[in-house]
C-alpha positions as a Markdown table, in Angstrom:
| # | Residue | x | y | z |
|---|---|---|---|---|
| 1 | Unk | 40.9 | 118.9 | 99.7 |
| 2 | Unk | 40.3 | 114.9 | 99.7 |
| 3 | Unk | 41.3 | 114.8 | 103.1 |
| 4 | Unk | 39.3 | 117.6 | 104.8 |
| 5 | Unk | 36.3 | 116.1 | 102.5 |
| 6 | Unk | 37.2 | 112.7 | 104.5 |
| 7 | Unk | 37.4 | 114.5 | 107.7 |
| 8 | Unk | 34.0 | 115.9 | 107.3 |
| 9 | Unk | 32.8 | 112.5 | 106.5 |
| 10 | Unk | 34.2 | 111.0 | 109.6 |
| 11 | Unk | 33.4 | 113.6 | 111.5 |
| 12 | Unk | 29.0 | 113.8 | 110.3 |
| 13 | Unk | 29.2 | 109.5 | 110.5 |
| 14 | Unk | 30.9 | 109.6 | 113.9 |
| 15 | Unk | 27.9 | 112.6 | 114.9 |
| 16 | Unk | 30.6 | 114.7 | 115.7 |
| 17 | Unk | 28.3 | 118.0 | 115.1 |
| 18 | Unk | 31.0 | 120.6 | 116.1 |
| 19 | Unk | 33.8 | 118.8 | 114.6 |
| 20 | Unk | 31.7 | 118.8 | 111.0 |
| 21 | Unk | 30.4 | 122.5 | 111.3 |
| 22 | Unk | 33.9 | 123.9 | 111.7 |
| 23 | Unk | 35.5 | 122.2 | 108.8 |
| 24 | Unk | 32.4 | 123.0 | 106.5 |
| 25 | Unk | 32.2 | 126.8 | 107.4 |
| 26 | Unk | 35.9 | 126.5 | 106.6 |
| 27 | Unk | 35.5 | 124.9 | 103.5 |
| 28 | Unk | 32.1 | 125.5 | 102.0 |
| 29 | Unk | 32.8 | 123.6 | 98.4 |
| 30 | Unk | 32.9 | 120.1 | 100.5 |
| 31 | Unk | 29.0 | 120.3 | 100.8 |
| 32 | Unk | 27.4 | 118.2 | 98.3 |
| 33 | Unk | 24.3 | 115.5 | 98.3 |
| 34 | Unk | 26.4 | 112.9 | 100.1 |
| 35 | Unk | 27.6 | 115.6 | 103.1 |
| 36 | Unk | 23.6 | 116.7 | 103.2 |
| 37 | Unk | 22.4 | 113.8 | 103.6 |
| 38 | Unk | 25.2 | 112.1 | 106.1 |
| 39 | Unk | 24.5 | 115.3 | 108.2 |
| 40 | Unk | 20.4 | 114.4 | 108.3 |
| 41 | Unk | 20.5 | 110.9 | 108.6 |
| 42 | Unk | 23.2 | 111.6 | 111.6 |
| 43 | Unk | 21.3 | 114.0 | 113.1 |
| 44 | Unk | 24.0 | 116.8 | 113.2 |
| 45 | Unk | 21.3 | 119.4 | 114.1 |
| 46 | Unk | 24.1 | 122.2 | 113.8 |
| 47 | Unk | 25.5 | 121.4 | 110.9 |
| 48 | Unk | 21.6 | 120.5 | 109.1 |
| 49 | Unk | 21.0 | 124.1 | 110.7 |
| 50 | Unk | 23.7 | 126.0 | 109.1 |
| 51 | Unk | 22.9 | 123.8 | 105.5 |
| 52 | Unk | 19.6 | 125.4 | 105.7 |
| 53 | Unk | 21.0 | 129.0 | 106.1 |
| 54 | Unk | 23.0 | 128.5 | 103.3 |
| 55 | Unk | 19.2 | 127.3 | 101.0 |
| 56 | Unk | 21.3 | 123.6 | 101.0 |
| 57 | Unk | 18.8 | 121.7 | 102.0 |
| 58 | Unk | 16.0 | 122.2 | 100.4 |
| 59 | Unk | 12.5 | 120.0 | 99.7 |
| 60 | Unk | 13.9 | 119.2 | 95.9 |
| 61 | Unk | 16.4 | 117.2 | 97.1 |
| 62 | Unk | 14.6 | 115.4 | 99.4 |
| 63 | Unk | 13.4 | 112.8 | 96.5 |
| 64 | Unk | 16.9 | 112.5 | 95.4 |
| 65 | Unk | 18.0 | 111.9 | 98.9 |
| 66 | Unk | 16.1 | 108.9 | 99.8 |
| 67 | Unk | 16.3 | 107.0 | 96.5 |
| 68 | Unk | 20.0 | 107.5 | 97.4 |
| 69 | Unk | 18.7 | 106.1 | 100.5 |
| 70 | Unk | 16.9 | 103.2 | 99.3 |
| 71 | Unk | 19.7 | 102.3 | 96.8 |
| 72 | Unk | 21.9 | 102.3 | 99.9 |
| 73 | Unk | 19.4 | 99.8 | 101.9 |
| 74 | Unk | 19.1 | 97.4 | 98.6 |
| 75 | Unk | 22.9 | 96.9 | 98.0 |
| 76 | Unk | 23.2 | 96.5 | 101.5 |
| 77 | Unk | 20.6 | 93.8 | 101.5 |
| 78 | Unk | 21.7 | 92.2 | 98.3 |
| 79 | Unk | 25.1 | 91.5 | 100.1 |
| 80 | Unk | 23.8 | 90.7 | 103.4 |
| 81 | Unk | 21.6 | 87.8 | 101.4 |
| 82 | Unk | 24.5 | 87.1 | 99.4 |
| 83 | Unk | 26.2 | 85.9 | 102.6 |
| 84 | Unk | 24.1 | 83.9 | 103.8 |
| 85 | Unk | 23.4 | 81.7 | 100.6 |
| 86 | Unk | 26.9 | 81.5 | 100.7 |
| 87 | Unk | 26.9 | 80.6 | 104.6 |
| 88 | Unk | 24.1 | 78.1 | 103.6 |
| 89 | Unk | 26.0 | 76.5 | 101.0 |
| 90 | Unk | 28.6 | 75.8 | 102.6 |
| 91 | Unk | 26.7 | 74.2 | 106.0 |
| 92 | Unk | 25.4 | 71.8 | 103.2 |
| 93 | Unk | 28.3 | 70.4 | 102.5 |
């Protein structure tokens, strides 16, 4: 199941639409928080399509999705500036 979970992942991050709609209509327990919102920041209109049939997307989660969002952007940004002090350290040398 962990690899057809990857799959999915690969396929929704790689905006493969028809790729990630065929494995989750084949294996409808993969959908979770992280698949919704891979498939709507992607754009996988299809897949977000056939989420919304199923009443997986819904408005509740939308708060949950983009503090998931945000937390996302921060770490990234924490790392990014971590780098660079570290970059700038060492040019001071």
């Amino acid at each position: 199941m962990e690899t057809k979970k990857f799959q999915l992942i690969d396929a929704l991050r790689n905006k493969e639409d028809h790729r990630s709609l065929a494995i989750l209509k084949d294996n409808p327990s993969l959908c979770d928080e992280e698949i919704i919102r891979l498939a709507l920041d992607n754009s996988c209109l299809k897949t977000i399509r056939y989420l919304r049939r199923q009443d997986l997307i819904t408005a509740e989660g939308k708060a949950e999705r983009e503090q998931r969002r945000l937390e996302e952007f921060m770490y990234q940004l924490n790392a990014f500036r971590k780098i660079l002090n570290e970059n700038h350290r060492d040019n001071q040398k």
